[in-house]
VONU-508254 format. One record per residue: z, y, x of N, C-alpha, C in turn; residue number from 1; residue in one letter. Coordinates in steps of 0.05 Angstrom, whole numbers, plus 5000, padded with zeros to 4 digits. Each point is the difference from the previous one (the first is absolute). Example, Ala and Ser with C-alpha at 12.3 -4.5 7.8 and 13.67 -1.06 7.14 Angstrom:
<atoms>
{n.w = 5156	n.v = 4886	n.u = 5264	ca.w = 5000	ca.v = 5024	ca.u = 4982	c.w = 5000	c.v = 5024	c.u = 5018	i = 1	aa = a}
{n.w = 4986	n.v = 5021	n.u = 4993	ca.w = 5001	ca.v = 5024	ca.u = 5016	c.w = 5014	c.v = 5022	c.u = 4985	i = 2	aa = s}
</atoms>
This chain:
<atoms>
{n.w = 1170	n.v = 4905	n.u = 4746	ca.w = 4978	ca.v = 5015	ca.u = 5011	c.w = 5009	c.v = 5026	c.u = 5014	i = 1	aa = x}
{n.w = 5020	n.v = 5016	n.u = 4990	ca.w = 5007	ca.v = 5025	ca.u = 5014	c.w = 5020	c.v = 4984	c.u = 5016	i = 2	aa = x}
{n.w = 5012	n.v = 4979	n.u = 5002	ca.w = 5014	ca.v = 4994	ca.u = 5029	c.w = 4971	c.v = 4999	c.u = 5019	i = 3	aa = x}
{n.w = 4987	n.v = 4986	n.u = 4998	ca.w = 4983	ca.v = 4998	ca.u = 5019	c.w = 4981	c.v = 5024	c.u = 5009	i = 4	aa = x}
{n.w = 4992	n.v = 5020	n.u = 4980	ca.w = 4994	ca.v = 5024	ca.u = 5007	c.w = 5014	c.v = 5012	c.u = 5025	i = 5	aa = x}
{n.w = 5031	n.v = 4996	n.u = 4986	ca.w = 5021	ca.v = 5016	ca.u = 5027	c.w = 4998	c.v = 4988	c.u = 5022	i = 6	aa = x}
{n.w = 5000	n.v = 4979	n.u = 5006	ca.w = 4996	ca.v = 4985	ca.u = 5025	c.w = 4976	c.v = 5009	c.u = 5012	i = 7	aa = x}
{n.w = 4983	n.v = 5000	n.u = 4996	ca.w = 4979	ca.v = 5016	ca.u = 5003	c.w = 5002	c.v = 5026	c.u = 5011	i = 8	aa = x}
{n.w = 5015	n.v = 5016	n.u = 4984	ca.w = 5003	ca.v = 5028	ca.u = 5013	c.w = 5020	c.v = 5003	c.u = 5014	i = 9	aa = x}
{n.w = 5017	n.v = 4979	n.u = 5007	ca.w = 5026	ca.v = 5003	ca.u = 5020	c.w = 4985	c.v = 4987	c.u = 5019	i = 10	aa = x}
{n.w = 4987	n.v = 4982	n.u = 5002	ca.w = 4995	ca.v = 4987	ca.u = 5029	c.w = 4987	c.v = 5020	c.u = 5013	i = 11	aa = x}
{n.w = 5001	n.v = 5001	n.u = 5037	ca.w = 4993	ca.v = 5013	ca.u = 5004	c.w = 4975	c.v = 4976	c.u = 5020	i = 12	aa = x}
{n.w = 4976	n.v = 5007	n.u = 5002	ca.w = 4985	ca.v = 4994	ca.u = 5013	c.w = 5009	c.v = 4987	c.u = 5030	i = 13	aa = x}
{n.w = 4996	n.v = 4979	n.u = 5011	ca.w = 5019	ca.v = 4988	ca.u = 5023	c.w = 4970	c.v = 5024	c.u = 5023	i = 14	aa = x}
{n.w = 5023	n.v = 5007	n.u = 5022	ca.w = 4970	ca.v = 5004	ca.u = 5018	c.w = 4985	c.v = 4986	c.u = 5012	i = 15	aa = x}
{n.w = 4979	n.v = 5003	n.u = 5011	ca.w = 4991	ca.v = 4981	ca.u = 5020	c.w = 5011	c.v = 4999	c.u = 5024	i = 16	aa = x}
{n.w = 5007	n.v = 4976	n.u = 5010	ca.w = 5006	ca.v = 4992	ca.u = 5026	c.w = 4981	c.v = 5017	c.u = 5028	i = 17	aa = x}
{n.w = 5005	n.v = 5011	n.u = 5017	ca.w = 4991	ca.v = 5015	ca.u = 5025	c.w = 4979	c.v = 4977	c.u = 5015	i = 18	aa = x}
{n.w = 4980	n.v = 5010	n.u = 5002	ca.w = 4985	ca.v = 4977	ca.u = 5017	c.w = 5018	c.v = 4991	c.u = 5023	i = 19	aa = x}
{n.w = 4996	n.v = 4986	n.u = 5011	ca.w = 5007	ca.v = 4987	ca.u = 5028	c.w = 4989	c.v = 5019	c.u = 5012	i = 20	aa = x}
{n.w = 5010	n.v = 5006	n.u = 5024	ca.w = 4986	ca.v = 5020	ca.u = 5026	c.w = 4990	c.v = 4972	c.u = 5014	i = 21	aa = x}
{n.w = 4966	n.v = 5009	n.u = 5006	ca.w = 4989	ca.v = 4990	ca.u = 5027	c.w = 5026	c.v = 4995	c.u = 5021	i = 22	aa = x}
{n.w = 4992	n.v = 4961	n.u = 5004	ca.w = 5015	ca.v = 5007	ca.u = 5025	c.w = 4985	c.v = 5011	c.u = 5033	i = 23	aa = x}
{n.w = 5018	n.v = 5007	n.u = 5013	ca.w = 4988	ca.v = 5016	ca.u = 5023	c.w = 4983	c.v = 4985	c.u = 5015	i = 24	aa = x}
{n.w = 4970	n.v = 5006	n.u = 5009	ca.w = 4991	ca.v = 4983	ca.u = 5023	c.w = 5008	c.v = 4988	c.u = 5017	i = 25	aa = x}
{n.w = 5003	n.v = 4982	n.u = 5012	ca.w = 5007	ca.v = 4990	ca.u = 5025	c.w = 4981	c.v = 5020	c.u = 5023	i = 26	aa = x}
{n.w = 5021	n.v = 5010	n.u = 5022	ca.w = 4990	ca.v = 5012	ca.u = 5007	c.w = 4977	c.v = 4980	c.u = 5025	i = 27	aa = x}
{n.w = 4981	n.v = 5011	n.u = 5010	ca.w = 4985	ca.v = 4986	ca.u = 5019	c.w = 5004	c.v = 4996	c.u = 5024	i = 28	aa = x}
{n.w = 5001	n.v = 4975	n.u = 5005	ca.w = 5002	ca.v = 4994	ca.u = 5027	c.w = 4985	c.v = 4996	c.u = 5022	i = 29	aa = x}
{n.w = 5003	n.v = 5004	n.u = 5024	ca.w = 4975	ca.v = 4992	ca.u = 5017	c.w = 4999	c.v = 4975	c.u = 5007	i = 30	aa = x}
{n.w = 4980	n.v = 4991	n.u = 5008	ca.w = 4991	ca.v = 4978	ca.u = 5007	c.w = 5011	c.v = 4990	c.u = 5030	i = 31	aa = x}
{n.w = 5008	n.v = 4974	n.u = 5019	ca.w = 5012	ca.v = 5001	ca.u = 5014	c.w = 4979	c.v = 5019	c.u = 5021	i = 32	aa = x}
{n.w = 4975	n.v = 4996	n.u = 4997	ca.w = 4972	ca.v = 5012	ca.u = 5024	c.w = 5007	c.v = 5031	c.u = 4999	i = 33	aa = x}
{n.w = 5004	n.v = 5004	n.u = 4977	ca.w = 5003	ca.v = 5037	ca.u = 4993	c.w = 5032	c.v = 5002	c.u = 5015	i = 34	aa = x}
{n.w = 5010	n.v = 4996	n.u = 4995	ca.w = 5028	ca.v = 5008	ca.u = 5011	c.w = 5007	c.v = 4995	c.u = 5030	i = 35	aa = x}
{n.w = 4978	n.v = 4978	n.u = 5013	ca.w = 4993	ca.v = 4998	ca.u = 5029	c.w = 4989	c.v = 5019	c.u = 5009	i = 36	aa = x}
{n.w = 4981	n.v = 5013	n.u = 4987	ca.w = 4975	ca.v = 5024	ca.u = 5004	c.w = 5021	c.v = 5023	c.u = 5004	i = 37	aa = x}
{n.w = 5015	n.v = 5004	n.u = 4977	ca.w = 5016	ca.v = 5023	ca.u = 4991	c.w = 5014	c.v = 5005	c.u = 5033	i = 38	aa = x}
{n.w = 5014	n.v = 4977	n.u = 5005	ca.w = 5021	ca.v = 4999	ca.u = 5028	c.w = 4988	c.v = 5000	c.u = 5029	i = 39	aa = x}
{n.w = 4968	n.v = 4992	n.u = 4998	ca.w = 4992	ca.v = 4999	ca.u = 5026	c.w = 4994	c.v = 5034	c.u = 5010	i = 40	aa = x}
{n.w = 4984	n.v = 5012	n.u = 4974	ca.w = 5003	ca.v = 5029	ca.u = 4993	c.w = 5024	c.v = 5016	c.u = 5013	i = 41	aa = x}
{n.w = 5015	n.v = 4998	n.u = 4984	ca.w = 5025	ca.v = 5011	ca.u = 5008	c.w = 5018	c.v = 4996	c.u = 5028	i = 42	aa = x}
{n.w = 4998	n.v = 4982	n.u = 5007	ca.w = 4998	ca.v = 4997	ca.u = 5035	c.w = 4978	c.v = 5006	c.u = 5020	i = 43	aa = x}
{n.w = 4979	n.v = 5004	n.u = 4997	ca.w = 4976	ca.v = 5015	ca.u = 5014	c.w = 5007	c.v = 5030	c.u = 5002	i = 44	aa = x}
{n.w = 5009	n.v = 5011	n.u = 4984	ca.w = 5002	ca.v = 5020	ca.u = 4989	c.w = 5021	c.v = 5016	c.u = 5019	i = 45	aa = x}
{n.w = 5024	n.v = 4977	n.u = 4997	ca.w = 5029	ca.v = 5003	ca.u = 5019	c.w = 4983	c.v = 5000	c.u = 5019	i = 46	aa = x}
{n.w = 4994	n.v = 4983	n.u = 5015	ca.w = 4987	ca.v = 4999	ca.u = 5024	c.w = 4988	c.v = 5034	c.u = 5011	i = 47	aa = x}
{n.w = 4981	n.v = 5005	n.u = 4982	ca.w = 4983	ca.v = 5023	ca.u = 5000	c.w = 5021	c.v = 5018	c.u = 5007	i = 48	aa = x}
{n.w = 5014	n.v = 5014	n.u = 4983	ca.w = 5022	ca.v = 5019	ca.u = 4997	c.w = 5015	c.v = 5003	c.u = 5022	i = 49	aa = x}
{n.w = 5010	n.v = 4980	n.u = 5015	ca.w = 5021	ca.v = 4993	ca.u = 5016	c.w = 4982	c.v = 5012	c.u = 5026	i = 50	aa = x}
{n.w = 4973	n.v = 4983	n.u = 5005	ca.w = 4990	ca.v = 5007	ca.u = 5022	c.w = 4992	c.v = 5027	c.u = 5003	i = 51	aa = x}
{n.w = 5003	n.v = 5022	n.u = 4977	ca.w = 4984	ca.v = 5026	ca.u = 4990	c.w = 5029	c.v = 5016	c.u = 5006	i = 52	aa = x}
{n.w = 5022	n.v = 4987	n.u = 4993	ca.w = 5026	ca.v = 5014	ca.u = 5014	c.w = 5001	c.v = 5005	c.u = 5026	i = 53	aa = x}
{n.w = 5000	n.v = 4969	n.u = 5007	ca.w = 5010	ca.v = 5005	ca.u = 5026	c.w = 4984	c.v = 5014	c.u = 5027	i = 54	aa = x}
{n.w = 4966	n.v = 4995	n.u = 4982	ca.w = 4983	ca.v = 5023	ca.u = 5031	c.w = 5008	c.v = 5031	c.u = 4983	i = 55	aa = x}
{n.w = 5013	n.v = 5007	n.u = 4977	ca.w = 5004	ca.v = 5026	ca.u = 4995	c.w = 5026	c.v = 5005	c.u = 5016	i = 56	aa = x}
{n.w = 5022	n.v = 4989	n.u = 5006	ca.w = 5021	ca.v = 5000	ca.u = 5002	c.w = 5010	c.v = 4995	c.u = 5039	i = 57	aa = x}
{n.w = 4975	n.v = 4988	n.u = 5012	ca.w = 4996	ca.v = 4998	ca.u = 5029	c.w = 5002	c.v = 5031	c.u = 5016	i = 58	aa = x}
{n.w = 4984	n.v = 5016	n.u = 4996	ca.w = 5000	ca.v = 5027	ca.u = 5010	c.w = 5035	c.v = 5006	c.u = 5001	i = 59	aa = x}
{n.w = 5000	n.v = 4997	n.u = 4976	ca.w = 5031	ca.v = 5016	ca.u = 4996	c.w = 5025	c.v = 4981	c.u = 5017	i = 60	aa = x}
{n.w = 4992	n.v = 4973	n.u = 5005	ca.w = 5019	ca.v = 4988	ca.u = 5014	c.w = 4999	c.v = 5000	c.u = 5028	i = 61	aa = x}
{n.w = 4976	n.v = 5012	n.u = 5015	ca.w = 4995	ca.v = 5007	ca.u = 5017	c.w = 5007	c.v = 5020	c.u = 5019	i = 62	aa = x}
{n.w = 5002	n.v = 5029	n.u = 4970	ca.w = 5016	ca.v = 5021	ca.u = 5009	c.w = 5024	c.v = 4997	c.u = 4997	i = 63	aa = x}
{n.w = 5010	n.v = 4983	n.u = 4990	ca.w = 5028	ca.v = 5005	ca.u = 4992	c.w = 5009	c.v = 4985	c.u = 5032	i = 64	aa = x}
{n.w = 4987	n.v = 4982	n.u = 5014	ca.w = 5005	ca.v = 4991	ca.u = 5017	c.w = 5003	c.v = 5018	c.u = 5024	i = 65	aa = x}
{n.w = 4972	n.v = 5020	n.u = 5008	ca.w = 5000	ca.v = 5026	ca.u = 5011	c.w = 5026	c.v = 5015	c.u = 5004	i = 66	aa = x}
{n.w = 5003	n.v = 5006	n.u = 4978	ca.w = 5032	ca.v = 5018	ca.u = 4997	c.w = 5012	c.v = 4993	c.u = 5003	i = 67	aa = x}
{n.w = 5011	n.v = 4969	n.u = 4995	ca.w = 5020	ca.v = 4984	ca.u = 5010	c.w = 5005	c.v = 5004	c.u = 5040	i = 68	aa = x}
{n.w = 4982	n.v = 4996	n.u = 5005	ca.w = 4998	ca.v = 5006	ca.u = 5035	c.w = 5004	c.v = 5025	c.u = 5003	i = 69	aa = x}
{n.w = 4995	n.v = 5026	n.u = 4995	ca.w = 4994	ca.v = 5025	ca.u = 4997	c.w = 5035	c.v = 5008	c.u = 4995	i = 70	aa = x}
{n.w = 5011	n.v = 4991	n.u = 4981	ca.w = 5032	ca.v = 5007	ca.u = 4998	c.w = 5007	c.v = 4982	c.u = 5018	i = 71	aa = x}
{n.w = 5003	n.v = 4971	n.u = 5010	ca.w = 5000	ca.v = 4990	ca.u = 5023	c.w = 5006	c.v = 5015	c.u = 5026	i = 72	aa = x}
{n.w = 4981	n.v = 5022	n.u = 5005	ca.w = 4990	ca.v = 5018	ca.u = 5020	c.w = 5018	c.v = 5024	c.u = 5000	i = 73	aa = x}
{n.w = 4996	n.v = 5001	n.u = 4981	ca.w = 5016	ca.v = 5029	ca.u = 4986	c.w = 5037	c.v = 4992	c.u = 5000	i = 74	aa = x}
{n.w = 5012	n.v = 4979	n.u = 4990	ca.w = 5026	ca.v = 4992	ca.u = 5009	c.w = 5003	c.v = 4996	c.u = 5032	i = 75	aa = x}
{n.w = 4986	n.v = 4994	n.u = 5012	ca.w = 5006	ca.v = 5002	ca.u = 5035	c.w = 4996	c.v = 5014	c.u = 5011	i = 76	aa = x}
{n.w = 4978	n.v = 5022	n.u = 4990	ca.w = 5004	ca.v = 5025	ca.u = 5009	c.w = 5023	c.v = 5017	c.u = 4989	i = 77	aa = x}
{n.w = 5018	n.v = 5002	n.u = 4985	ca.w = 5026	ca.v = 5012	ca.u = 4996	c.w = 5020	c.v = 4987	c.u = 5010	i = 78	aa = x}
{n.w = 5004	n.v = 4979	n.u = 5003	ca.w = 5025	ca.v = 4979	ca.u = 5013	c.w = 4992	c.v = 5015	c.u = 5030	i = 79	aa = x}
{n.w = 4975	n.v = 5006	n.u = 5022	ca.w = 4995	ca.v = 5006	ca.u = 5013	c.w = 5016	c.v = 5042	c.u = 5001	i = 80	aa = x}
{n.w = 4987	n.v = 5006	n.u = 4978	ca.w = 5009	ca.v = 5034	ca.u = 5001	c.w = 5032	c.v = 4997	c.u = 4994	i = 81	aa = x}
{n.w = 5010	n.v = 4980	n.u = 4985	ca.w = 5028	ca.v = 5007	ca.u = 5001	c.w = 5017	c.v = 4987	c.u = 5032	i = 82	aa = x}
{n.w = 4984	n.v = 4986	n.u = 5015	ca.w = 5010	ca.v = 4994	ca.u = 5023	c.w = 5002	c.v = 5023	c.u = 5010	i = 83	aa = x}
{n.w = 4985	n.v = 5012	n.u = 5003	ca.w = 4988	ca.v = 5028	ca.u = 5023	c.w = 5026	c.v = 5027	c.u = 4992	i = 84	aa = x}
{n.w = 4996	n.v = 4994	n.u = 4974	ca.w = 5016	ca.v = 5019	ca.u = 4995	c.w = 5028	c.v = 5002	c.u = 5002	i = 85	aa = x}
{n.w = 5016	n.v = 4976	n.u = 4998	ca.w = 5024	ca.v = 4985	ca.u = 5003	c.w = 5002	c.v = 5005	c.u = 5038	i = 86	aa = x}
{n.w = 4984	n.v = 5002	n.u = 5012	ca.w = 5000	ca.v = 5004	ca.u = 5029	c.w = 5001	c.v = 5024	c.u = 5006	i = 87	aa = x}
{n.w = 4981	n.v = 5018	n.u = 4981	ca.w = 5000	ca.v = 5019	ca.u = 5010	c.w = 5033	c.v = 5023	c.u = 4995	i = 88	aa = x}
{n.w = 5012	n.v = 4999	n.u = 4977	ca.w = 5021	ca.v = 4998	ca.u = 4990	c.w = 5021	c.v = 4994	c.u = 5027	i = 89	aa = x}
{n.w = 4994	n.v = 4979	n.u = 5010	ca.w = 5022	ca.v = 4994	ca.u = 5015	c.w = 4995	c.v = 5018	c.u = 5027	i = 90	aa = x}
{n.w = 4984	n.v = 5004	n.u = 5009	ca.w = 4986	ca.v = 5014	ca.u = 5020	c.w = 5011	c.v = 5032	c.u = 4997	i = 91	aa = x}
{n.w = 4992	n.v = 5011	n.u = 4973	ca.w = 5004	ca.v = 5027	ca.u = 4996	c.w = 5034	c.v = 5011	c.u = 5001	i = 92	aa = x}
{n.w = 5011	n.v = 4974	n.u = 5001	ca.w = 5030	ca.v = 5011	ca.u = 5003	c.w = 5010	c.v = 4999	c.u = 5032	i = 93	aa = x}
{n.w = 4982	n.v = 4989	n.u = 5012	ca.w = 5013	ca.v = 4990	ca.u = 5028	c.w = 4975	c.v = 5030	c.u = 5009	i = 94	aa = x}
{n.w = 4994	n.v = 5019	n.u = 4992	ca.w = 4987	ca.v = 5024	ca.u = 5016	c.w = 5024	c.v = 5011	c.u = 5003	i = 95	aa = x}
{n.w = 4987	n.v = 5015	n.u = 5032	ca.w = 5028	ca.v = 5021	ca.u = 5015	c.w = 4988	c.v = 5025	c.u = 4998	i = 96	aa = x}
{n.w = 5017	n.v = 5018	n.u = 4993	ca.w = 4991	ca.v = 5029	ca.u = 5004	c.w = 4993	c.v = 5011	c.u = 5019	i = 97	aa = x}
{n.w = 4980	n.v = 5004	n.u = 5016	ca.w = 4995	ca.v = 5005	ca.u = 5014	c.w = 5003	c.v = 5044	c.u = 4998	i = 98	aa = x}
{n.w = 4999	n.v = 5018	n.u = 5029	ca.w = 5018	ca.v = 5013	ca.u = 4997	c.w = 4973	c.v = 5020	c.u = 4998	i = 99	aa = x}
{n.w = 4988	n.v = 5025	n.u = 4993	ca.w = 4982	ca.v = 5013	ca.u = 4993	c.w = 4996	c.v = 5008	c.u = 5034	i = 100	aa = x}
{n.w = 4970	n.v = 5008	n.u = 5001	ca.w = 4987	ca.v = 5013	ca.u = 5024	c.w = 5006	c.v = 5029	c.u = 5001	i = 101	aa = x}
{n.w = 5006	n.v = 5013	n.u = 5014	ca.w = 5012	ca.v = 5025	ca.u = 5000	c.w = 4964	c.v = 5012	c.u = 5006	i = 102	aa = x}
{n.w = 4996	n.v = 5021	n.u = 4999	ca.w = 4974	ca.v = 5018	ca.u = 5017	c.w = 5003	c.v = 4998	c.u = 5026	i = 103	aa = x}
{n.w = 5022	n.v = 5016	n.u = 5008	ca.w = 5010	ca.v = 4992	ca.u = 5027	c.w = 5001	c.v = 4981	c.u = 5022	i = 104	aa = x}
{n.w = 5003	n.v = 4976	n.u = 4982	ca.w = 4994	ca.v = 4979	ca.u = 5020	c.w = 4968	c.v = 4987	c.u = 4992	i = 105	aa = x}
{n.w = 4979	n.v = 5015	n.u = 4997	ca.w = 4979	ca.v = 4988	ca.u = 5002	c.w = 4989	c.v = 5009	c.u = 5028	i = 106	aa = x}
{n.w = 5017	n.v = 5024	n.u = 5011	ca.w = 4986	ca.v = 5003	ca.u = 5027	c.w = 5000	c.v = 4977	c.u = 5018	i = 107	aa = x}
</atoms>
């Protein structure tokens, strides 16, 4: 009887086992109509955007075009001033001294 008492007071209580965790939901999927909807969406959209760029983005390609001619203008008018000047250069060395007017001989 006192063996079995001790058994008693040596065992120790087993624990309980941890529940199972919930397994996770599957998550949801769309339907093939919903995921058509989802994509026709999302391409209208592109559409939208693209066309909302490119009349924002026209002005500016316009001017950029402007200035393109404008430096255009602006490089041939210096290819032009460095001609002139390359001439004139050559010109300014071929001057003769000419000899000063006295008073005297303006009679």
């Amino acid at each position: 009887m006192m063996a079995e008492a001790r058994e008693e007071l040596v065992r120790r209580p087993e624990p309980e086992p941890d529940p199972e965790p919930e397994p996770d939901p599957e998550p949801e999927t769309f339907t093939e109509a919903q995921a058509d909807a989802i994509a026709y969406v999302i391409v209208e959209l592109r559409k939208q955007w693209r066309e909302e760029r490119d009349e924002a983005i026209a002005p500016l390609k316009a001017e950029i075009a402007e200035l393109k001619e404008r430096l255009d203008v602006v490089a041939e008018l210096k290819g032009k001033v460095d001609a002139l000047l390359t001439l004139l250069q050559g010109a300014k060395a071929e001057v003769i001294a000419l000899p000063r007017k006295r008073p005297s001989d303006a009679a």
